[in-house]
Every structure is written in structure tokens, then in C-alpha cells.
N, C-alpha and C positions, 0 to 999 in steps of 0.2 A: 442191494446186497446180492449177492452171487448168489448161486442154484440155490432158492428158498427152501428146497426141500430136499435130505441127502437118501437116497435109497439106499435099505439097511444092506442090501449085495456091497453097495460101494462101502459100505462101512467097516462090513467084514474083511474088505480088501483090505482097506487101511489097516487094518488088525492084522491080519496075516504078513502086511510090507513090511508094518512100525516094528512087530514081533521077531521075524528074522534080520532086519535091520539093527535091532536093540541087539539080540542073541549075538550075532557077529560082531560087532562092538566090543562086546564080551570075551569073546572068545578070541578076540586079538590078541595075540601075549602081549607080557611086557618089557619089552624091548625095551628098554632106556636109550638104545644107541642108535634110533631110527634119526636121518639125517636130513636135512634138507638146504637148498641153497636160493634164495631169492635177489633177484637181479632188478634193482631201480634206476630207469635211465631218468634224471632231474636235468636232462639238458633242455634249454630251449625248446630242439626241434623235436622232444617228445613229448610235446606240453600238446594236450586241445583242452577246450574249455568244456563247460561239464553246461548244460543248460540253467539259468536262473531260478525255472521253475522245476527243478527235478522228483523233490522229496515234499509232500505235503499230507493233509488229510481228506480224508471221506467221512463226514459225518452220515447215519443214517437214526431214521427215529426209529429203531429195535432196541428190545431190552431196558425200556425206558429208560433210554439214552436223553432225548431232552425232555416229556412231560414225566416230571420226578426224577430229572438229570439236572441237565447242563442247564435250561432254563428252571430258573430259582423260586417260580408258584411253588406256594407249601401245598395250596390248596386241592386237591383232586377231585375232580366234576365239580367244577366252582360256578356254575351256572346249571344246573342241575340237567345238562343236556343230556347226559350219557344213557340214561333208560328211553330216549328213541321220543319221538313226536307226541307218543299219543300219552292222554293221563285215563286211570292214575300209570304212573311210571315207576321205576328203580331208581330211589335215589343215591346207590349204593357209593362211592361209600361213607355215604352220612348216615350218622342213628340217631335215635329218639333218647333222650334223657328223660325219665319219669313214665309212668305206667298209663293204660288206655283209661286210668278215672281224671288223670289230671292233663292230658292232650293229647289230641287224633293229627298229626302231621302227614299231609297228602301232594299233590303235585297238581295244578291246573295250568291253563295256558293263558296266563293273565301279564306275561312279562312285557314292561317296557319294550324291549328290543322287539323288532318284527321279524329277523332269525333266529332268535333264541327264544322261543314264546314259552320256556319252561318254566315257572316257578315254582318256589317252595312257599304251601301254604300252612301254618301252624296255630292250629284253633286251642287256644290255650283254656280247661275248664274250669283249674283251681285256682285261688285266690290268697292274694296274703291275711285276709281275715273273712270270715264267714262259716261257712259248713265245712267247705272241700278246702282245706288251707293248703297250700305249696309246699311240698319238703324243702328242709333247709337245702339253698345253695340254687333253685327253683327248680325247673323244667325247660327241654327246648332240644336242639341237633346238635350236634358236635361231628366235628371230622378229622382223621388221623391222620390225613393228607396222603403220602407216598410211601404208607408203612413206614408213618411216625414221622412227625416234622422235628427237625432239630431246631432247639432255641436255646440259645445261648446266652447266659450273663453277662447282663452291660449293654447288650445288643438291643436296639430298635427295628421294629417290625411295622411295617405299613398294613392296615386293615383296610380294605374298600368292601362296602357292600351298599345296594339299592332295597330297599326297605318302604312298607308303605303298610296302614293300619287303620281299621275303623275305629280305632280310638285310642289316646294317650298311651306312650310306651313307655319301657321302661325294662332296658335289654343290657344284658351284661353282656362283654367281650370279653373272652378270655383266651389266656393259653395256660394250659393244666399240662400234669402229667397224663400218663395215658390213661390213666382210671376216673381221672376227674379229683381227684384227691390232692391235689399239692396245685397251688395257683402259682403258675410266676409271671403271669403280667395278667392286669385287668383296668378294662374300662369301663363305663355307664352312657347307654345311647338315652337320654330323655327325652322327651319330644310330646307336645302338643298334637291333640288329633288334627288339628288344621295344619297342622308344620308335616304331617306324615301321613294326609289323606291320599297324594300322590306318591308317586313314584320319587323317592327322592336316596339322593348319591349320600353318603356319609364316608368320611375317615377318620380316622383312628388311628396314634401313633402308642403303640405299647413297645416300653422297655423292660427287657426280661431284667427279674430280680434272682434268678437260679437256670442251672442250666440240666436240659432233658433232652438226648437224642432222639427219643419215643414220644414225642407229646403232644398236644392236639391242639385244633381250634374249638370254642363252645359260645354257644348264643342260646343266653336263656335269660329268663323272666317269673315273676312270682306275680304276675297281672295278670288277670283274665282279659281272654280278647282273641280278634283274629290279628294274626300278622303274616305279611309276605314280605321274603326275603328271595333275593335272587343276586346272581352276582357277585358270588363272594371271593374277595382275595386276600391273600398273606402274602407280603413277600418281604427282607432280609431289606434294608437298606444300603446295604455294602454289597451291591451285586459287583461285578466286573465293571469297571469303568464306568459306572450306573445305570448302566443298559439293560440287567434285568437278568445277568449271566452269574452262576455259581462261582466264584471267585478260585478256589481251589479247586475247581476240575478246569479253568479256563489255565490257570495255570501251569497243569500240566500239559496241555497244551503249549504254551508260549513255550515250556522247556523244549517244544520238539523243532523251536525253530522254522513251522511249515511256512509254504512257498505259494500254495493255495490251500482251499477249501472247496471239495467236492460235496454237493448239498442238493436233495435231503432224501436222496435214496437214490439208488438203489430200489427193492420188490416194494418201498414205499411210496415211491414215484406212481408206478403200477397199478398198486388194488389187484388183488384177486379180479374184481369185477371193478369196472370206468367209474361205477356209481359211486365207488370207497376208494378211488383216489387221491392224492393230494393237490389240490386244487387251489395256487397261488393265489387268485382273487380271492376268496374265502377264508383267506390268512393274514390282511393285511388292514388298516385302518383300527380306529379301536378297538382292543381287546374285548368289552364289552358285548361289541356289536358280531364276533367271529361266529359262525354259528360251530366252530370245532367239529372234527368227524370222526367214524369208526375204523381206525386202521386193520382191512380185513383180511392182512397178510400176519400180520404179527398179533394182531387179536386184542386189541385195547386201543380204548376213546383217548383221544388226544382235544383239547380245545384248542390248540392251535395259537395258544399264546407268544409259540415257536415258532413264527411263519417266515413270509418269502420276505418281507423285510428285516425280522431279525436276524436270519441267517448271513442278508449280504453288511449288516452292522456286526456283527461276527467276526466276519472277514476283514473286514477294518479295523475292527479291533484289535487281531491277531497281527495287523498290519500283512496280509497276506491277499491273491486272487480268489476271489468267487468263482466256483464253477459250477452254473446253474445245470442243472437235470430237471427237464422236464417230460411231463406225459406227452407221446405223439399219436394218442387216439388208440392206445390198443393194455392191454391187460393180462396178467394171464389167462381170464377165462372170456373175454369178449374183445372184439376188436371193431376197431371204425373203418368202413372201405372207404376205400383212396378218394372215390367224388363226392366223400361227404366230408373231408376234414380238414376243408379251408376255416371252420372255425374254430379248432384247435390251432392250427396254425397262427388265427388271427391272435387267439389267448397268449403265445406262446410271443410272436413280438409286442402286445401289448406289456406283458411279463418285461422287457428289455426296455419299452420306455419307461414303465416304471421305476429302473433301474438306472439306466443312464438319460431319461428325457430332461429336457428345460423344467426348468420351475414351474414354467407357465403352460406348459403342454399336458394333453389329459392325464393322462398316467402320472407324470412326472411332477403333477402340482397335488396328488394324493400323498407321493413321498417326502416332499415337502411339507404341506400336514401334519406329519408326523414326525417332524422338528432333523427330516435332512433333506437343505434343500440343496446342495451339493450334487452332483452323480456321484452315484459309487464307479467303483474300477471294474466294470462284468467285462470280461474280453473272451470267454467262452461260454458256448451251451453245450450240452450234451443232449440231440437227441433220442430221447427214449433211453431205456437199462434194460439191457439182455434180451432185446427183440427182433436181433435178425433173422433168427430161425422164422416168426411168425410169417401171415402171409400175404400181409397189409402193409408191412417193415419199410421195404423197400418204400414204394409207392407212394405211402406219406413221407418218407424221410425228403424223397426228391421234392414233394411239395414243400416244407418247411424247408428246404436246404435254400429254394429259388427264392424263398419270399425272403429269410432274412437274410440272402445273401445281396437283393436286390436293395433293403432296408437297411444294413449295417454292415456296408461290404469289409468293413474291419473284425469284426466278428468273425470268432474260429470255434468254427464246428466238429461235434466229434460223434461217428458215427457206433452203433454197435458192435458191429461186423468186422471181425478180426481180419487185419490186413499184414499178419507176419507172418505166414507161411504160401499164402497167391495173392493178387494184385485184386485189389478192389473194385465192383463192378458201377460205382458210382464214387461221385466228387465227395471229399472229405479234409480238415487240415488235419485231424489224428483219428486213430481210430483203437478200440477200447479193447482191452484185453486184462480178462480175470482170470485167475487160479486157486483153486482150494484142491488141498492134494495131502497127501504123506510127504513124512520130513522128506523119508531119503528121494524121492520126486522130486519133492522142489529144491532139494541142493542139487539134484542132476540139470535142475533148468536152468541154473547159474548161466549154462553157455545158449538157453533156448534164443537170442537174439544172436548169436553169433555169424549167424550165417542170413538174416534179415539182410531183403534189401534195403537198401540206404537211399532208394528212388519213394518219392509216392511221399503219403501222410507219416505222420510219426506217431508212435505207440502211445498210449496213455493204460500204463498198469495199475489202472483204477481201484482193482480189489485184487490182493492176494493174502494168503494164509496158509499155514499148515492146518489139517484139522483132523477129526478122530480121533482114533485111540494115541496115536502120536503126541494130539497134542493138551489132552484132557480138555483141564481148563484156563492152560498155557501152561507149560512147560519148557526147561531148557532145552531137550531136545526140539521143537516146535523154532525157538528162538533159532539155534544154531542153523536151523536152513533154511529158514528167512535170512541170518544174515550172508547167508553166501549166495543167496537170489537177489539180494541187493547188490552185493558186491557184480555179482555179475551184471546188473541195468547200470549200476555204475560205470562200467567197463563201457559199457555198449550204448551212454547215453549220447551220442550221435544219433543214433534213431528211436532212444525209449526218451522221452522230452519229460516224464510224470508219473510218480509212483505213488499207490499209500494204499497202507493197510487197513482191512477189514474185519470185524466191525472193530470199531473208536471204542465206545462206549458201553456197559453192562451194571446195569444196577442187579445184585445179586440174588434182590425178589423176585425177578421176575426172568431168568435166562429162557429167552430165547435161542440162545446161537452161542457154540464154545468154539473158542475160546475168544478172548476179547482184549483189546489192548489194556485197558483204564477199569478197574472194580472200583464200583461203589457201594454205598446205600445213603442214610439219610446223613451221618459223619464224617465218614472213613472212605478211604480210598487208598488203590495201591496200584500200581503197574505193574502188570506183566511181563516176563523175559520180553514177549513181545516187543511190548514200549521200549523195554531198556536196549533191546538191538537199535531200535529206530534213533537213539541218540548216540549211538555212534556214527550217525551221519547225517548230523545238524549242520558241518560246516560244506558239507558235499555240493549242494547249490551253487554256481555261480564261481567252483573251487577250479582247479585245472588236473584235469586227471592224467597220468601219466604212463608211460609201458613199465609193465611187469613182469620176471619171468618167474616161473617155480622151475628149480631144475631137481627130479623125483618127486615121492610121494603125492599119492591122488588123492588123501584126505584131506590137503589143504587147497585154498584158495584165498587169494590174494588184491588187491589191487592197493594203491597210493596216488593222494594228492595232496597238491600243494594248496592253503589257504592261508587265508590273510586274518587275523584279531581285527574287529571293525576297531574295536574299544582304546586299544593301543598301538597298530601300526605294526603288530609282530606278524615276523611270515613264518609259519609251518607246515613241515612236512607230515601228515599223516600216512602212517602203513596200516594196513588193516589188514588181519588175516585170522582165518575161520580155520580150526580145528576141526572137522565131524568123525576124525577117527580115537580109537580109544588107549590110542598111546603118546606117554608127551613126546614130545619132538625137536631135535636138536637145529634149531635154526638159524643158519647163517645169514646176514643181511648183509649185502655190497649195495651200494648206494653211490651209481655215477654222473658224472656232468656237475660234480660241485666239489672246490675247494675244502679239501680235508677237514681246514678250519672252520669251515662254515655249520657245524654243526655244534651248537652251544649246550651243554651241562643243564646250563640253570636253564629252567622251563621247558625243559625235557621230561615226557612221562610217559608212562604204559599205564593204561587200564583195560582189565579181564575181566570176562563176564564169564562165570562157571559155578559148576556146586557141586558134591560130593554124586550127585544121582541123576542122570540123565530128567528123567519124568518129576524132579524138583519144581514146584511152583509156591508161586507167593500166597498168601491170605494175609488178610485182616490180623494175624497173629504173630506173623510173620510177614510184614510186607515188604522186608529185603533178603528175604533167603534167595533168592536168586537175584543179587543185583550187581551193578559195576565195581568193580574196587579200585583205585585208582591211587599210583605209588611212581615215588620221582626215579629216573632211569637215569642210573648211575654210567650206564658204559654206552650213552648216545655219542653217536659219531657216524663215517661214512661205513663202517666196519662193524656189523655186531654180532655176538653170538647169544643168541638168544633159547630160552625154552619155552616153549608152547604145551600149556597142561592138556590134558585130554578131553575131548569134548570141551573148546572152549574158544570165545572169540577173543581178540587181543588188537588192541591200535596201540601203536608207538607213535607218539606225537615230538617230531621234533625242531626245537626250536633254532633257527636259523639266522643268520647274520642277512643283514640289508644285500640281494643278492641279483643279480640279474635274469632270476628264471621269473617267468614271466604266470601272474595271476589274473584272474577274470574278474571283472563285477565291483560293485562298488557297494554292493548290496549283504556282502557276505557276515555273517552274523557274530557272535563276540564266541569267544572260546568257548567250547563247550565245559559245562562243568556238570559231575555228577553224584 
């Protein structure tokens, strides 16, 4: 994540920019008869190709983005790790069903696993006959998972949990509403004391008979006795390609088209302190066995069911590149000196056999293990996030830069250390540049590569964003100058090779960081203006970008390219052009280098993205007040006169006859739809 911490000075700034920005805006009259003229050369020799990899994503774990995100555990601290080594512990957030006369549930370190040695112990004192009888429905924990599991009618849920007892059980599985009052699935663990003297695995497949956005898991019993439980999971049967991914957040995803996958931070990479880092060995092999850790930057346990191999199954499932971020020995509050961190270094290509080794080689026969024995596609690392300042940076960067360059001399490295205003004072193939700023900022950065050499590594615009009062917690103005900072890396992707926005993801419990591309919680979800700029340039990868001219007005910006329909062989022209002033615009488009005729009617469109209010954002209530609209364009030709509403973006997509300009890629993706 970019600058984890914004100082309120900077914030008042943004306040003061967004505010005389917005006011001016305002106080533009309204002109109806402000004109403009856009000049597209579609010949041949004004074609260059746009890079394959241009527009993709940054995943970071903020805002529980994957634990009670994108990865599909219902369950939260499902191994009872999160209250820390010692007992008794916090087993929050599980609670006790029934009062201290009928069970004392406490924490010991009796766990199977030898990194997870937490369990949950439940000394049950009432009985279904005798003195102390069980209230109806019994006694026991329950967990509400990620502020409320969603279960759904007709749907099956996988149960795993590890279970052991001094004497015969006799435990209910359920999923309730959130009070315990409404069942809609249950099952019955029986078991002999000799069948559950040890440590033993159970599952449970429960099909919901009703559906609850807010509902729980519950393990209870009307048996006296001790029981330990430890390990417990829920998850959805219908993940993502059954890999264990939220299906409808993955899909918004695949809506965007990405090119890679930048994973898994950003300040999560980091830790405050080396100690609460994330630490790829510790994330990979049974889920069971993870010991999960405290992320001490964002401030919440993660188990880590979300680690360095699901991430790079992620990206194959997105069918997109992996681009691993790893720790290079340093933190925001502590850091490793240069002669001590050949063994970070050694983690960090161990990290890459694991990823691309043989089957049979050490790393690479753990990933195999766990049913891929294939390599994934890793063709970048990033080392370290936001550490050139530090003073250790350098020093190890050179150390990991020799070894895995000496180990995978294919492998393309991307350093911290901004290299688009002076030349780099070590070896790099890209080097990383982040932005969080005010709109009107970052529409003025539209031209920030313009004057970039075109010698040396190439850029990777790993994190940008509008933020502050600009941009709440997304708004259209926010959107509208991201998409003229796109439009400009678009222009300039000769030397910006990699773009995407930051952060991905925000479950609305828990905000960390505004604004966010993707809202959630445990049903619902909506995108952002954000998001919805970002699909106006799904087909931009691997597209042919072309020259543009604007002749007047400085509120717009422009560019066009040509791309190809994988799906059906159609070739089209897209135009793109960003309004951020507050009058509409009378817009001339000339369009040369192609026969008259070559532009076709049918499968010709415009889609606008605007709303009545600049500081307009979506919710849960409204999850398309600010979205695309998208309507057939009746006067597509080489000739158009077009109007541009105020504050607003707009692509003309035009459909084109079998034609001789010339496109890139064979990779480019199906029409965008929205």
C-alpha cells in the first residue's frame, strides 16, 4: 500500500485543492458553445503497440480484503490462534452459548499442530438428565465469522474441524441465524470415546434450508464432559473454480480484464516490525498446519489461509502474471544490515522455486503436494515496497538483485526507487512508482511521463489513487482523474510497461483506507467510479495506441486505439476522452488514415460515465449511481460531432471493416461489456 499513514497537514491540503478545484468547476459558466476539435491519425505509421502487460491489479490484505474477502473461510480465528501463544487466551471472536453453571470454555496448548498449539477447551457441567439438565437447543461456542457469514438456500457448506474428548460426544453442527434462533442447516458428530480419545479430523457437509446474510456457526452439546476443538472451518462449496475464492468478488475481477496480479502488499509485505511480516513459508502447505499472523500495519490476525500459494493460483485463475512482492529484510520500524541478509535473500529464491521449481526439487515438490505440480508463470519480483528511502535499501536490494539474477537470469526485477525524473544508481528491469494525490493533481500528471527517458528500466505504476476530501469514499470526481492519468500512461506506455490501482478491495467493516476500488461485506458488493474507469480500459493491453491531437480546450484529454474482439475477429477503434471541466463540449472528431467507408453503424457505441454531482458515489443502495451507460452511436464515421457532458468520461467505440491498420497481440480480450 502507498504512504500507510496520511498526515492530517496533507489532508488539509487535499481539502483546500479538491475545494477550489470543485468551486472553479462551479463557477465556469455555461457556455453551451465551448468547441473543440480532435484529430486521429489511424494510418499505419501512427500505430505503436501498447505493452501486453499494461493494466492489471495489486491485491493487498487491507480492509479485509482477503481474510473475510476474497478468500471464502466463513470462519474467523478458526484455529483459535488470534489471542497470541500464551493461555488462557482471547478467543474472540467465538462466544460461550449458556451460562458459568452449565460450561467454563477456556484455551490450553494441547493442539495437534506444533505451530498452532491453541486449542479450544469446553468443560461441559450440565447434562441432559440429572440435577443440572442443558437448556433446550444445549450449550457450547459459536462464531459469527466476518460480521456475519452469509448462507444461502440450496447451498452446501463444507465443515472441517479436529475434535478429541474424554468421553463419548455428541455435538451439534449448525448454522443459525445470528441469535441462535432459526436453524438452517444442522448436523450430529457422534462418536465413541475411543473413536475421539485423539485428535481426530471430522467433516460435515451442511445444505442450507433458508438463507441469512448475518448468520453463524454453533458447536454444542447437552453431554457432560470435556471436549477440545481446534481447527475449525466453513467454507461455500462453489468457490471460484474451487480453489477457495469468493466467486463474485473474483468476478469482478475477471470483468477488469487484468494483465497481472501484484501480491500481497504493499505495508503488508513490511510489518511495522520484521516480526509481523508476511512470511511466504508460513503461508503455504496445509491450511491446518499455517501458524497465521498478526498483520501490524493494518491491525488484524490473518491465518493465512490466503498465502503465497494461493495467491500465485489466483493468477492463474484470472489467467493473468504473478507479481510477487517480497520482504528484503527491512520494515518500517526495524531493518536488517546488508551482512546479515543472505538469509532473506536465500527465502526470497527459495520463494521462486517454489513457484517455478521441478516437481522433484525441494520447494517445488511442496507445491506439488498441494495438487500443482505444474510451475506457475512468476516472471517478476518486486523487491521490497516503499523502501528506498530506508538505509539498508540499497545494499540488500544489490544483494538479492546478484543472487536471483545469477539463479533466474529470466526473472525481471523491480526495484523501489523511482527512476522517471534521474537515472537509477543501480541495476533494475522496472522500477515502481506510486501516487496518492487530489483529483486536480493527478489529472495534471496525465503528462508526468511525458518527458521520461525512454533509456533505462521501465516504470511500473504499481499504486495510484486520488484520495481525501476529493475523493471520500470514491467518488466521480476521484474517478474522473484517474481516468485522464490512465489516459496519459496509456499515451506513454513506451516506457510505463504496468499500471493498477490501489487498494482493490474494502470490506465496509472494517475501512482502513478510502477510497477503494471493489465494496463489500458478507453479500453485497458494488464498485467504485474507480472500478468503473478501470473498464474503460480492458481492451488497452496488447491494443495499438495511436496519435492524438486536441486542437483548444485544456479540460479535455484524449487518446485512441485500435483493438481487435478475441471472440469474433472485429476490429475497433476506441476514442477515449476525459471531460474534468464543468461545461459540455462541442466535439469535433476527424479520424484519418482510413477509408470513409470503413467505419460501420452497426457495433458502433458510446459509453459515459457521469452523474448529476461531482462527489456522487455508489453504496450498497445505490450500487450504480455513478456507473457506465452505454448507447448505440448513431453518427459513427470518420467525421463526428459529438457532445461531451460536463465532468465526464466518454469512449466511442468504433466498429471497423477488415482493414489494414495494423493491431498487436493475440491475447487481447473480448469486447468490453458493461
Amino acid at each position: 500500500m502507498g504512504s500507510c499513514k496520511v498526515p492530517y497537514s496533507v489532508l488539509l491540503l487535499y481539502f483546500v485543492i479538491g475545494t477550489f478545484f470543485v468551486s472553479q468547476c462551479s463557477a465556469i459558466g455555461v457556455d453551451a458553445n465551448i468547441t473543440a476539435r480532435l484529430l486521429v491519425n489511424a494510418s499505419d505509421a501512427a500505430g505503436r503497440p501498447i505493452p501486453d502487460t499494461l493494466f492489471g491489479l495489486f491485491f493487498e490484505e487491507i480492509n479485509h480484503a482477503g481474510a473475510g474477502g476474497l478468500w471464502a473461510e466463513l470462519v474467523s480465528n478458526r484455529g483459535f490462534e488470534a489471542g497470541g501463544p500464551n493461555v488462557p487466551s482471547n478467543i474472540d471472536p467465538w462466544s460461550i452459548i449458556g451460562s458459568e453453571s452449565s460450561l467454563i470454555v477456556s484455551t490450553d496448548r494441547s493442539s495437534l499442530f506444533e505451530r498452532n498449539k491453541i486449542a479450544l477447551k469446553m468443560e461441559v457441567l450440565c447434562d441432559s438428565e440429572g440435577t443440572n439438565i442443558c437448556p433446550v437447543g444445549g450449550v457450547g461456542v459459536y462464531n459469527p465469522g466476518f460480521w456475519g457469514m452469509n448462507i444461502q438456500n440450496g447451498k452446501t457448506y463444507k465443515v472441517v474441524l479436529y475434535v478429541r474428548s474424554s468421553g463419548a460426544i455428541n455435538v451439534s453442527v449448525s448454522l443459525t441465524d445470528s441469535n441462535g434462533l432459526q436453524t438452517l442447516a444442522t448436523a450430529n458428530i457422534i462418536a465413541s470415546a475411543s473413536d475421539v480419545s485423539n485428535w481426530t479430523k471430522v467433516e460435515v457437509l451442511l445444505e442450507a434450508k433458508a438463507s441469512n446474510p448475518n448468520s453463524r456457526l454453533q458447536l454444542t452439546t447437552t453431554t457432560a464432559g470435556v471436549i477440545w476443538f481446534d481447527q475449525v472451518s466453513v467454507m461455500p462449496l462453489d468457490t471460484y473454480k474451487g480453489h477457495g475464492f469468493r466467486s463474485d468478488l473474483v468476478e469482478m475481477l475477471t470483468d477488469l480484464k487484468p494483465q497481472f496480479l501484484r501480491f500481497p502488499g504493499g505495508c503488508f509485505v513490511e510489518g511495522e516490525w520484521l516480526r509481523n511480516a508476511f512470511r511466504w513459508k508460513a503461508s503455504i502447505g496445509p491450511w491446518e498446519e499455517r501458524p497465521g499472523h498478526f498483520g501490524d500495519v493494518w491491525m488484524y490476525w490473518t491465518d493465512d489461509g490466503l498465502g503465497y500459494y494461493e495467491f500465485l493460483q489466483l493468477a492463474e485463475d484470472l489467467d493473468t502474471l504473478p507479481i510477487w512482492v517480497f520482504n528484503n529484510g527491512v520494515s518500517h520500524n526495524d531493518q536488517v544490515d546488508t551482512s546479515n541478509v543472505m538469509p532473506f535473500v536465500q527465502e526470497a529464491l527459495d520463494g521462486i522455486e517454489f513457484a517455478r521449481g521441478d516437481p522433484n526439487s525441494t520447494w517445488g515438490s511442496i507445491r506439488a503436494a498441494m495438487g500443482h505440480p505444474e510451475p506457475f508463470d512468476l516472471r517478476y519480483v518486486a523487491i521490497g515496497n516503499e523502501d528506498c528511502g530506508k538505509k539498508n535499501y540499497r545494499g540488500n536490494y544489490l544483494k538479492f538483485h546478484s543472487a536471483i539474477m545469477q539463479a533466474y537470469p529470466d526473472i525481471k526485477m523491480i526495484t523501489n526507487c523511482d527512476g522517471s525524473s534521474q537515472q537509477l544508481d543501480h541495476p533494475a528491469d522496472f522500477y515502481d512508482f506510486h501516487i496518492y494525490t487530489s483529483a486536480n493533481d493527478l489529472y495534471s500528471k496525465a503528462h508526468r511521463f511525458d518527458h521520461t527517458s525512454r533509456n533505462g528500466p521501465k516504470a511500473f505504476v504499481s499504486e495510484y489513487a486520488v484520495t481525501g476530501t476529493d475523493a471520500g469514499r470514491g467518488s466521480l470526481l476521484a474517478g474522473l482523474a484517474e481516468a485522464a492519468f490512465l489516459i496519459g500512461i496509456e499515451k506513454n506506455s513506451d516506457i510505463v510497461e504496468m499500471a493498477s490501482y490501489a487498494p482493490l478491495f474494502v470490506n465496509v467493516n472494517d475501512r482502513r483506507w478510502n477510497p477503494d476500488a471493489i465494496v463489500f461485506d458478507s453479500s453485497q458488493l458494488y464498485g467504485t467510479p474507480s472500478y468503473w474507469v478501470q473498464r474503460f480500459f480492458t481492451e488497452s493491453s496488447g491494443a495499438t495506441i495511436l496519435d492524438t491531437t486536441l486542437q483548444t480546450n485544456t479540460s479535455l484529454i484524449a487518446s485512441a486505439i485500435n483493438w481487435q474482439d478475441s471472440n469474433d475477429g472485429k476490429n475497433y477503434l476506441r476514442i477515449k476522452i476525459v471531460n474534468f471541466g464543468g461545461d459540455k463540449v462541442n466535439l469535433t472528431i476527424s479520424v484519418g488514415g482510413l477509408d470513409p467507408n470503413s467505419i460501420q453503424l452497426s457495433g458502433s457505441t458510446k459509453t459515459v460515465l457521469t452523474s448529476g454531482n461531482l462527489k456522487d458515489e455508489n453504496s450498497f443502495n445505490q450500487p450504480k449511481k455513478v456507473a457506465p451507460t452505454k448507447t448505440l452511436l448513431e453518427n459513427a464515421g470518420t467525421e463526428m460531432n459529438v457532445i461531451l457532458l460536463p465532468h465526464s468520461f466518454t469512449s466511442f467505440d468504433l466498429s471497423k471493416e477488415s482493414s489494414n491498420i495494423r493491431t498487436t497481440g493475440t491475447d487481447s480480450s473480448s469486447r468490453a461489456s458493461f
